[in-house]
N, CA, C and O atoms as CSV, one atom per row, in Angstrom:
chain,resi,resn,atom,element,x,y,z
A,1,UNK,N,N,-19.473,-6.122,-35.278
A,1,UNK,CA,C,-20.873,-6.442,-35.457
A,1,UNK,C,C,-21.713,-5.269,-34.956
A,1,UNK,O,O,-21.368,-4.657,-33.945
A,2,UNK,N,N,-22.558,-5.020,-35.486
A,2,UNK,CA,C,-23.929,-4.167,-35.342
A,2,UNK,C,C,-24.667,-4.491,-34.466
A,2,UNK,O,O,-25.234,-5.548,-34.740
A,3,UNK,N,N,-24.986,-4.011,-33.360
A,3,UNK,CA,C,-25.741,-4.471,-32.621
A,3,UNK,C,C,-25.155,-4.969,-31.101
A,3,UNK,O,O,-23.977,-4.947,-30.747
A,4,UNK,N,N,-26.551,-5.508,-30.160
A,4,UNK,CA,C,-25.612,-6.527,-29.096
A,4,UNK,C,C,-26.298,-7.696,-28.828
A,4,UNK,O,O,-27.384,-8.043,-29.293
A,5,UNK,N,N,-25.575,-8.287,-28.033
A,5,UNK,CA,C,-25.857,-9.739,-27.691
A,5,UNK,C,C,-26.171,-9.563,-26.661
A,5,UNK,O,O,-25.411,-9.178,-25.773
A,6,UNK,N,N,-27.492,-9.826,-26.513
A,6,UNK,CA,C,-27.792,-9.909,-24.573
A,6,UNK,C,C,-28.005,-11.039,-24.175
A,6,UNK,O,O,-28.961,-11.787,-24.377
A,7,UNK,N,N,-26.756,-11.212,-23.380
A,7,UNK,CA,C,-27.086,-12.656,-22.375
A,7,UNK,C,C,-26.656,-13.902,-22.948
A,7,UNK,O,O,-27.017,-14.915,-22.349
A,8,UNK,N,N,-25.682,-14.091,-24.397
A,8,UNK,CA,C,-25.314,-14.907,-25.530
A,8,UNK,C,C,-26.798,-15.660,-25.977
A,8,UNK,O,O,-26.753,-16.848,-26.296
A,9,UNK,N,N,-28.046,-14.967,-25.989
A,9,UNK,CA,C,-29.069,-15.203,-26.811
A,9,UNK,C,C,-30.109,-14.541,-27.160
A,9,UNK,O,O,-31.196,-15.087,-27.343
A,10,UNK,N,N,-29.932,-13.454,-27.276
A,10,UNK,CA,C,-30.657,-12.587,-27.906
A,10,UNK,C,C,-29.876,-11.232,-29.053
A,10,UNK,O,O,-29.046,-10.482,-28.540
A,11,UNK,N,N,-30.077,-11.137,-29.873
A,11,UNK,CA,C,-29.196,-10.027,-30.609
A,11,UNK,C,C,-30.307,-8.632,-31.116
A,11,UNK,O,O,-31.218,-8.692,-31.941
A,12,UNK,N,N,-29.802,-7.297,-30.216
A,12,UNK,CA,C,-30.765,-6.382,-30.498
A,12,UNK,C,C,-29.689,-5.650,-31.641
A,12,UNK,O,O,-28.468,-5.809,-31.611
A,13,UNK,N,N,-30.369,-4.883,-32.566
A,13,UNK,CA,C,-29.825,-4.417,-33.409
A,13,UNK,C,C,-29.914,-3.022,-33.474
A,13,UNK,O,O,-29.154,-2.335,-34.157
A,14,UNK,N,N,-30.965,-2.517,-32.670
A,14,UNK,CA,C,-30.527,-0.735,-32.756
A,14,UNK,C,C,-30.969,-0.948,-30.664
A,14,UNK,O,O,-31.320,-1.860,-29.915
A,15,UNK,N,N,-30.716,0.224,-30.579
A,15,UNK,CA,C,-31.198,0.227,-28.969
A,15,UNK,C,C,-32.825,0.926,-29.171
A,15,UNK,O,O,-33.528,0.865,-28.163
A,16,UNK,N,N,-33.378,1.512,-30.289
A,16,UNK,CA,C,-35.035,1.648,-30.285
A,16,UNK,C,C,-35.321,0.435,-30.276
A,16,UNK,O,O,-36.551,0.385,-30.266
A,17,UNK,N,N,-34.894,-0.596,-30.275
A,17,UNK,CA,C,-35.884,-1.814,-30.774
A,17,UNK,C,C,-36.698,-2.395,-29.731
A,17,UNK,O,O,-36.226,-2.185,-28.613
A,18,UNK,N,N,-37.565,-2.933,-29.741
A,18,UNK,CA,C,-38.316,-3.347,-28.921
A,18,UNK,C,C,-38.863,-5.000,-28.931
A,18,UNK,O,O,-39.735,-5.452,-28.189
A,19,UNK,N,N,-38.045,-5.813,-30.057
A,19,UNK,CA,C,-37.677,-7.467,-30.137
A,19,UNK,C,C,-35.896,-7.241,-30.358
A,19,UNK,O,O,-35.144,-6.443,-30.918
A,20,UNK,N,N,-35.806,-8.466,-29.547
A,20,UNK,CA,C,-34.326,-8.648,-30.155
A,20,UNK,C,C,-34.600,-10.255,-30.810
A,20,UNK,O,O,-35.658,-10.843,-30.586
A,21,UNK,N,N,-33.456,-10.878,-31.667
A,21,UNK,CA,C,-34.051,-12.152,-32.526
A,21,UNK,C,C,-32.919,-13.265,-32.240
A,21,UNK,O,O,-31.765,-13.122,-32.643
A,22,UNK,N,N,-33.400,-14.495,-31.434
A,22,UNK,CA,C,-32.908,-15.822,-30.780
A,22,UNK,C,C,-31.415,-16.036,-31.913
A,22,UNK,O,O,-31.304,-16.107,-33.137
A,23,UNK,N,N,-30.737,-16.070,-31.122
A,23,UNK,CA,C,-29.230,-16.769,-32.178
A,23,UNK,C,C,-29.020,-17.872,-32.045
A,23,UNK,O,O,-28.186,-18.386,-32.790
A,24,UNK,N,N,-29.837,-18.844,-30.831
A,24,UNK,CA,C,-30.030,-20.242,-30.659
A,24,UNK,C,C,-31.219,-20.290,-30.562
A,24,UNK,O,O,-31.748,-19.236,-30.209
A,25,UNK,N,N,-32.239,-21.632,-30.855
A,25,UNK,CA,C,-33.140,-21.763,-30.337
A,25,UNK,C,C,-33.318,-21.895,-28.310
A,25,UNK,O,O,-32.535,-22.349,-27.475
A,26,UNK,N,N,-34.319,-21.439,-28.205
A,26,UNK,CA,C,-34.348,-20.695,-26.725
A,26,UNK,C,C,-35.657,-21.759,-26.180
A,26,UNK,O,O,-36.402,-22.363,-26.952
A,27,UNK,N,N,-35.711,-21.805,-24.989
A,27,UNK,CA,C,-36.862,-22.512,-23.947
A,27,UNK,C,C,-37.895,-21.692,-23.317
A,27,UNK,O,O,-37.481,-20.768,-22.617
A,28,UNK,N,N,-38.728,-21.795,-23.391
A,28,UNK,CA,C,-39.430,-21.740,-22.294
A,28,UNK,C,C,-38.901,-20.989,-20.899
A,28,UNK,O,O,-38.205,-21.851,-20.362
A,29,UNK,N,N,-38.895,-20.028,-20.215
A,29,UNK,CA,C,-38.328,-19.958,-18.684
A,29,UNK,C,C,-37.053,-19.231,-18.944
A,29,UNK,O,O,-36.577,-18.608,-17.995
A,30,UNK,N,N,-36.421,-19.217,-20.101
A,30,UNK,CA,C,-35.020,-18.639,-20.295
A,30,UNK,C,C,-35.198,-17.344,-19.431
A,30,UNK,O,O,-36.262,-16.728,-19.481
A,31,UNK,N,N,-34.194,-16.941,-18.665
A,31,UNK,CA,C,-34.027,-15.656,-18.631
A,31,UNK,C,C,-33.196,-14.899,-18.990
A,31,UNK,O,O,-32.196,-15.608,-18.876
A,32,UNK,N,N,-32.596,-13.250,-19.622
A,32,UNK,CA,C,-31.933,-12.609,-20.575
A,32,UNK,C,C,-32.160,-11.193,-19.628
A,32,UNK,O,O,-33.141,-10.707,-19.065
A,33,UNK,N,N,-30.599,-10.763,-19.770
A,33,UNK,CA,C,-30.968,-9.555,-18.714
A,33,UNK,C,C,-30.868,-8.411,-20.184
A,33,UNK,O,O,-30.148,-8.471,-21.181
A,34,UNK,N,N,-31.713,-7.610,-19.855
A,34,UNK,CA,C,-32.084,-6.910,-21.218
A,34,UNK,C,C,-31.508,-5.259,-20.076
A,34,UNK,O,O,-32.035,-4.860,-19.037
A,35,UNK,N,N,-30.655,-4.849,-20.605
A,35,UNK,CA,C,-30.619,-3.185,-19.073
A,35,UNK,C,C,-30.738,-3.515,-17.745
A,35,UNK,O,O,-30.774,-2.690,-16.832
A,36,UNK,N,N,-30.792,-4.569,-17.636
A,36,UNK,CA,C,-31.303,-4.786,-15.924
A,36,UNK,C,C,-32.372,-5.623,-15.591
A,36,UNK,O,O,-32.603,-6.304,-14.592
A,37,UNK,N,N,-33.037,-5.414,-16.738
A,37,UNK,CA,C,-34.547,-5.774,-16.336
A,37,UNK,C,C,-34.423,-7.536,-17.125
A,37,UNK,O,O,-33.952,-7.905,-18.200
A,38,UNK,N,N,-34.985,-8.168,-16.164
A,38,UNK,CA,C,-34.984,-9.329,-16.794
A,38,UNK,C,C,-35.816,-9.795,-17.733
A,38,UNK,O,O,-36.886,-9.220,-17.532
A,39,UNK,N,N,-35.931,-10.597,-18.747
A,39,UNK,CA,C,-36.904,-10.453,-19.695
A,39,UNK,C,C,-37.007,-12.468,-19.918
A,39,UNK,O,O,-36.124,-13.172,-20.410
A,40,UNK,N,N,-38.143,-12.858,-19.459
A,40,UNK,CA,C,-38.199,-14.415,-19.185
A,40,UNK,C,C,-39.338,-14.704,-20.292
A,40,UNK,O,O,-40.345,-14.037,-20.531
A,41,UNK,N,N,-38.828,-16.038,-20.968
A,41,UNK,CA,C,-39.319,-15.908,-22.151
A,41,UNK,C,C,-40.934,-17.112,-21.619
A,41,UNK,O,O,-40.967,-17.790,-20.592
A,42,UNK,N,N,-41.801,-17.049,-22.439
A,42,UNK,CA,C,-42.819,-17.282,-21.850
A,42,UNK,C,C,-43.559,-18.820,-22.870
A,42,UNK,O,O,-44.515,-19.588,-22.771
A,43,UNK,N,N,-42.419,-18.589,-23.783
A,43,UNK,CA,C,-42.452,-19.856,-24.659
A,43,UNK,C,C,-41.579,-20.293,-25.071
A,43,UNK,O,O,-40.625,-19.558,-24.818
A,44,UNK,N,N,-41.152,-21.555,-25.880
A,44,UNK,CA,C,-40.111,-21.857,-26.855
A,44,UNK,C,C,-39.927,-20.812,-27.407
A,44,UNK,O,O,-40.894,-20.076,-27.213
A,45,UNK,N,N,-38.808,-20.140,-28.294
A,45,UNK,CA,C,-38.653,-19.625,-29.574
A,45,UNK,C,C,-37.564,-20.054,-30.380
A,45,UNK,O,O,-36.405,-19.897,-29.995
A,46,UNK,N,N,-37.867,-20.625,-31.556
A,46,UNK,CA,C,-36.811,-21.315,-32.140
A,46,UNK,C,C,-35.776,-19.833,-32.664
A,46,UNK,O,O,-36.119,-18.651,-32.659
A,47,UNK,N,N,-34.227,-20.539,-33.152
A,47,UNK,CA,C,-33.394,-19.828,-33.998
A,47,UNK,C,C,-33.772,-18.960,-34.771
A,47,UNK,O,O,-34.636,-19.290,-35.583
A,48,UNK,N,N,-33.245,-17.522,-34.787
A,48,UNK,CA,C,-33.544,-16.520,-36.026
A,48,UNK,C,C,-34.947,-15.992,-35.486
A,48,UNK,O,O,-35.014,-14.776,-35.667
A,49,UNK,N,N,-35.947,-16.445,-34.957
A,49,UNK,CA,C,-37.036,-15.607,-34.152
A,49,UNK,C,C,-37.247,-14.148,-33.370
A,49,UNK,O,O,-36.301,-13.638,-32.769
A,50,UNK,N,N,-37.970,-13.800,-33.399
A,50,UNK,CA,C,-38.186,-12.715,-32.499
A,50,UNK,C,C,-38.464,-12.722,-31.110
A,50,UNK,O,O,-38.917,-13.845,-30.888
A,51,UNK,N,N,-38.438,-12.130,-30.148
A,51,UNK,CA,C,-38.647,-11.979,-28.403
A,51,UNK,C,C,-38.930,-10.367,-28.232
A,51,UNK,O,O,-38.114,-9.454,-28.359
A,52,UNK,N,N,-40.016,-10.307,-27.978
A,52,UNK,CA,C,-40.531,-9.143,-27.128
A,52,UNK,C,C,-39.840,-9.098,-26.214
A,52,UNK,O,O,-39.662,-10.001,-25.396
A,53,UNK,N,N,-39.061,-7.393,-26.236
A,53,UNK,CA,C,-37.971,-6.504,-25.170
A,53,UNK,C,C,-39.123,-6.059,-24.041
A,53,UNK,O,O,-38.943,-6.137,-22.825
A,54,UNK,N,N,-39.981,-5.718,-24.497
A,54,UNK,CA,C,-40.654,-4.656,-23.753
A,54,UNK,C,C,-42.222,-5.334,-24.213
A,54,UNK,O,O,-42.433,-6.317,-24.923
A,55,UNK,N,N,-43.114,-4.510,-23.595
A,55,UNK,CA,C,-44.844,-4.490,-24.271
A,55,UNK,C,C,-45.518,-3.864,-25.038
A,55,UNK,O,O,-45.674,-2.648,-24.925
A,56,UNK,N,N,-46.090,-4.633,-26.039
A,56,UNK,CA,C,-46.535,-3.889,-26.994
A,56,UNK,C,C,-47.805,-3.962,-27.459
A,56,UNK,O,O,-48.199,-5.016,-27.958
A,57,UNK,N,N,-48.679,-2.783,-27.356
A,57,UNK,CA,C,-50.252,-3.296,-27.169
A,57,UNK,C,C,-50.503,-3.661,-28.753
A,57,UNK,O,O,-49.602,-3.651,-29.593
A,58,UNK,N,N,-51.930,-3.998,-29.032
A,58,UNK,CA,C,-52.548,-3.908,-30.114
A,58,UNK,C,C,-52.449,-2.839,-30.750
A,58,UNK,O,O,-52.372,-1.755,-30.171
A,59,UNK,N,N,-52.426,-3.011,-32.524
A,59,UNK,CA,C,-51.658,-1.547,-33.084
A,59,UNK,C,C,-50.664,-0.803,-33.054
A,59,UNK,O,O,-50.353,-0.036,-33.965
A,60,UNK,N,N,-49.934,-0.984,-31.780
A,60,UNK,CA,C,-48.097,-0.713,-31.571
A,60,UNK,C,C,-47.431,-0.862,-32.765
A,60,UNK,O,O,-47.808,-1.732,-33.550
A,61,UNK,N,N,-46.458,-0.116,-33.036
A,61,UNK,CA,C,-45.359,-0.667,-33.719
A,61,UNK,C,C,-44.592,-1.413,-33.469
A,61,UNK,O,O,-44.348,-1.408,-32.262
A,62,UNK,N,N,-43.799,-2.408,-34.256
A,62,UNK,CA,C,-42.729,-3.609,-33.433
A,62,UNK,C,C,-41.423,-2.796,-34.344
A,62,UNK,O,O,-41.366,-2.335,-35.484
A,63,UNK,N,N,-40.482,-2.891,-33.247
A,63,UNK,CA,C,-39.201,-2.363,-34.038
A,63,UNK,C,C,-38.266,-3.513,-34.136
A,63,UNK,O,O,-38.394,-4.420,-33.314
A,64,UNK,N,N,-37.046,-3.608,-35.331
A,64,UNK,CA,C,-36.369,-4.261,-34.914
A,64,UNK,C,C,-35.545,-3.209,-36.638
A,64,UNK,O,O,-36.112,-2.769,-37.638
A,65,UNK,N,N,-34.368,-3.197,-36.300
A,65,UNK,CA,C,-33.434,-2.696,-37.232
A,65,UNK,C,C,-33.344,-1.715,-37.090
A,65,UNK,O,O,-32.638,-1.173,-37.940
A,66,UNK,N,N,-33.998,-0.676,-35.880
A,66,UNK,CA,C,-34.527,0.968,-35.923
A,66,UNK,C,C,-35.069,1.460,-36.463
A,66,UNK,O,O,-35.000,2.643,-36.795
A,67,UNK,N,N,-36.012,0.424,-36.792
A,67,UNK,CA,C,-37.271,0.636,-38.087
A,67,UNK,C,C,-38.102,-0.260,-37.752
A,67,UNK,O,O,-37.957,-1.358,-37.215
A,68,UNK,N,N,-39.309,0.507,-38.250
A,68,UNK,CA,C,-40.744,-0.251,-38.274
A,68,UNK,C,C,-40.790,-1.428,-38.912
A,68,UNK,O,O,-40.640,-1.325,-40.129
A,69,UNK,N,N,-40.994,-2.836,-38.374
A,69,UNK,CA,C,-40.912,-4.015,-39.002
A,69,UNK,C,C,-42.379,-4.289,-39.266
A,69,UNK,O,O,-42.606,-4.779,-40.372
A,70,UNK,N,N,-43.580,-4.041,-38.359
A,70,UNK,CA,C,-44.614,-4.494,-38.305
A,70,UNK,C,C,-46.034,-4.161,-36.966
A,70,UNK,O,O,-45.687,-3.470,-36.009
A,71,UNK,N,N,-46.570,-4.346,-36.977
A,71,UNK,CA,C,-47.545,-4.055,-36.205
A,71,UNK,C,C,-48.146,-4.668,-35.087
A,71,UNK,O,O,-48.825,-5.417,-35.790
A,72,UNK,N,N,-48.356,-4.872,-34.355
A,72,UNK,CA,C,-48.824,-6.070,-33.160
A,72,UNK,C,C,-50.558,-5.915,-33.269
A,72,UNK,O,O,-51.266,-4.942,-33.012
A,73,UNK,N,N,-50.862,-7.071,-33.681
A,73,UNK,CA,C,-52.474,-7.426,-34.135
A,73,UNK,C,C,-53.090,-7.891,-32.869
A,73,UNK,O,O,-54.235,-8.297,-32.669
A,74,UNK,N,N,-52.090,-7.746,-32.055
A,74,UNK,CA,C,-52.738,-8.517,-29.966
A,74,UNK,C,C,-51.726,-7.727,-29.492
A,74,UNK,O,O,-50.807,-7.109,-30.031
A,75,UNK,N,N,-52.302,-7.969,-27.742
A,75,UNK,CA,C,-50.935,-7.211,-27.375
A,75,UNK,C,C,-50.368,-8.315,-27.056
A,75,UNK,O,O,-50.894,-9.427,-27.006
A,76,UNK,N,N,-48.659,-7.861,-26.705
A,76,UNK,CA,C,-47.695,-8.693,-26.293
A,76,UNK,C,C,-47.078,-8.745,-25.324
A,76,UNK,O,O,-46.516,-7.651,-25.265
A,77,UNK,N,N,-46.755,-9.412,-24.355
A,77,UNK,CA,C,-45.956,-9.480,-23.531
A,77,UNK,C,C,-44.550,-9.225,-23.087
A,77,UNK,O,O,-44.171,-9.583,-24.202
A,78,UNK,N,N,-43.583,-8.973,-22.560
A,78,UNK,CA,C,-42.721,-9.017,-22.547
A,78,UNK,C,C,-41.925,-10.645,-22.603
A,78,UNK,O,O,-42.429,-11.506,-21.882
A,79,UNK,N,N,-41.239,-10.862,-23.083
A,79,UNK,CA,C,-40.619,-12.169,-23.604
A,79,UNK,C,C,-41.596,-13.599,-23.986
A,79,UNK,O,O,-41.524,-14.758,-23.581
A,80,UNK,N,N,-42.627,-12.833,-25.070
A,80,UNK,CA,C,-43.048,-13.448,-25.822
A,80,UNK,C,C,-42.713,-13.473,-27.592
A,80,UNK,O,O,-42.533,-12.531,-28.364
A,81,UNK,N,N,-42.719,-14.766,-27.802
A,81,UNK,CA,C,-42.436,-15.394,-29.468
A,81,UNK,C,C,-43.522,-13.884,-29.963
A,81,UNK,O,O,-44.697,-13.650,-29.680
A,82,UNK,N,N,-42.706,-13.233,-30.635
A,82,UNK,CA,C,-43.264,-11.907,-32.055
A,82,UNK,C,C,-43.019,-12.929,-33.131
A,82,UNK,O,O,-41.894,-13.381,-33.344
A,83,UNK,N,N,-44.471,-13.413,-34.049
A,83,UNK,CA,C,-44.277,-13.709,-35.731
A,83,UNK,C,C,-45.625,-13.416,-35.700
A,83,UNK,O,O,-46.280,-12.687,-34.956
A,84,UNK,N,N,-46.057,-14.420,-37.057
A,84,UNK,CA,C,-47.249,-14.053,-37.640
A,84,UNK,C,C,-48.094,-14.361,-36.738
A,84,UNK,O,O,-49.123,-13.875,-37.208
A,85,UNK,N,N,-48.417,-14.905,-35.619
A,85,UNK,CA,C,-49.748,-14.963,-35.055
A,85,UNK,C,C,-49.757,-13.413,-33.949
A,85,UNK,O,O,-50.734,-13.067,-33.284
A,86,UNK,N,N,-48.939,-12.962,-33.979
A,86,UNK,CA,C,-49.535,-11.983,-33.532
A,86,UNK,C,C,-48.636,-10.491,-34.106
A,86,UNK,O,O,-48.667,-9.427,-33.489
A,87,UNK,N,N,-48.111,-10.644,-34.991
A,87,UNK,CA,C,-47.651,-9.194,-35.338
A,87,UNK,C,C,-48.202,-9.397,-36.961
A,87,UNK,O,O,-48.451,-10.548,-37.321
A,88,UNK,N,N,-48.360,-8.436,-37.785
A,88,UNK,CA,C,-48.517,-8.259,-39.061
A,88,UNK,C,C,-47.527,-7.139,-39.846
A,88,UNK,O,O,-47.639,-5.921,-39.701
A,89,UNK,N,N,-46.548,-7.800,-40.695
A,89,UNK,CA,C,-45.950,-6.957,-40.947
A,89,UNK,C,C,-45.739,-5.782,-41.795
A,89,UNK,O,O,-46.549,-5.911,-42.713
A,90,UNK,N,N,-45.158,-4.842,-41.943
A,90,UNK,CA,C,-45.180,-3.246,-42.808
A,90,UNK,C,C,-44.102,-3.521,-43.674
A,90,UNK,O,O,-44.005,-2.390,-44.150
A,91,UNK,N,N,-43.567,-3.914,-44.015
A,91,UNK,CA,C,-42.179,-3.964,-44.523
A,91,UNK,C,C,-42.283,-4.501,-46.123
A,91,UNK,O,O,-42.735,-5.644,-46.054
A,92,UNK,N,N,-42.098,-4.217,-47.228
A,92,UNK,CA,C,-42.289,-4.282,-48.531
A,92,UNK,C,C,-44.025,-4.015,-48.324
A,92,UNK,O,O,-44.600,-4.816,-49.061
A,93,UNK,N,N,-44.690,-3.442,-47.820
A,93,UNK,CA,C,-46.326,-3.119,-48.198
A,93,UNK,C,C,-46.020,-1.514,-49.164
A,93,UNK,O,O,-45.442,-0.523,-48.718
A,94,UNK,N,N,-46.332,-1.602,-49.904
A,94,UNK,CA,C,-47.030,-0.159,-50.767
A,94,UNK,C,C,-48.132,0.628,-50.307
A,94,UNK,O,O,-48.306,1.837,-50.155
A,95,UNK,N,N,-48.905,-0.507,-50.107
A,95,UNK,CA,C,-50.107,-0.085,-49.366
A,95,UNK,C,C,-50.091,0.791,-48.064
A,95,UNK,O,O,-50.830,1.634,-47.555
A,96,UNK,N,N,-49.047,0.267,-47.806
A,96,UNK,CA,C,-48.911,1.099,-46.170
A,96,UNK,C,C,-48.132,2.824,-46.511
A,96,UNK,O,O,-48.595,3.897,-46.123
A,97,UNK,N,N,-46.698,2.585,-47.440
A,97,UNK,CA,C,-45.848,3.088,-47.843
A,97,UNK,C,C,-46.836,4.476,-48.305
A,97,UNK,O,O,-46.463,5.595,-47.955
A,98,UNK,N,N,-47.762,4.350,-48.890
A,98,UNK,CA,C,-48.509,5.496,-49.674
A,98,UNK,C,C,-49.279,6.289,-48.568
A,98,UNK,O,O,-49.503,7.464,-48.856
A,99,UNK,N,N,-49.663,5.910,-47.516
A,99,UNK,CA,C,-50.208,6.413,-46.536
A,99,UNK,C,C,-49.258,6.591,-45.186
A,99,UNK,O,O,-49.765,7.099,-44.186
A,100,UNK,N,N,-48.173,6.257,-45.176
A,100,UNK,CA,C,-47.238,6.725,-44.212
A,100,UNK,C,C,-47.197,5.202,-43.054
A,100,UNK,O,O,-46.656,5.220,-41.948
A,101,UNK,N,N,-47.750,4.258,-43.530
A,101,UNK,CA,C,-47.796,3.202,-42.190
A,101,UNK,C,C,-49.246,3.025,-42.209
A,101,UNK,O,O,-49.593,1.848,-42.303
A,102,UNK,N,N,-49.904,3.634,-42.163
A,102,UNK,CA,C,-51.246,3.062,-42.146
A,102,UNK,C,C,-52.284,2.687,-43.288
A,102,UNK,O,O,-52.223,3.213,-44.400
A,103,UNK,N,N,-53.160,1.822,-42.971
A,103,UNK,CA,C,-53.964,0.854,-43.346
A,103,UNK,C,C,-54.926,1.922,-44.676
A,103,UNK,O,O,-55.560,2.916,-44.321
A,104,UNK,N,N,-54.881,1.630,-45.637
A,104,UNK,CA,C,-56.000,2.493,-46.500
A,104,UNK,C,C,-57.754,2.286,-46.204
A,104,UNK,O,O,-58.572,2.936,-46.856
């Protein structure tokens, strides 16, 4: 397999990444040792989801695959739920693609 499993619930897929994505649904309070650093999740996140590794302000890039998945429209916390309420994503946009990532 590609990638690792941190903590049997989180799966990062390159080591740039900066979400790794729930392989179970996860609680509230979980904690996941991410390098050392503990990373305590600050909400539910169901199965197949995302979890902020690290912090990522407004306008950041969010990585996950070793590639640009999307953008953070707020900032984020460390072991907070990443989807649509607060990231917007790059990934099949043209729009973005023609300008290198950014917004026309």
């Amino acid at each position: 397999m590609k990638g690792r499993v941190l903590d049997d619930a989180l799966l990062q897929l390159s080591t740039s990444d900066n979400v790794g994505t729930t392989v179970d649904d996860l609680s509230e309070g979980t904690k996941i040792d991410s390098d050392g650093r503990d990373v305590v999740l600050v909400e539910d996140v169901p199965f197949g989801h995302k979890v902020a590794l690290e912090s990522v302000e407004a306008g950041e890039n969010v990585r996950k695959y070793g590639e640009i998945i999307g953008t953070a429209t707020q900032p984020i916390d460390v072991g907070e739920w990443v989807h649509t309420h607060n990231c917007e994503s790059t990934r099949g946009r043209g729009d973005r693609a023609a300008t290198g990532g950014e917004t026309a």
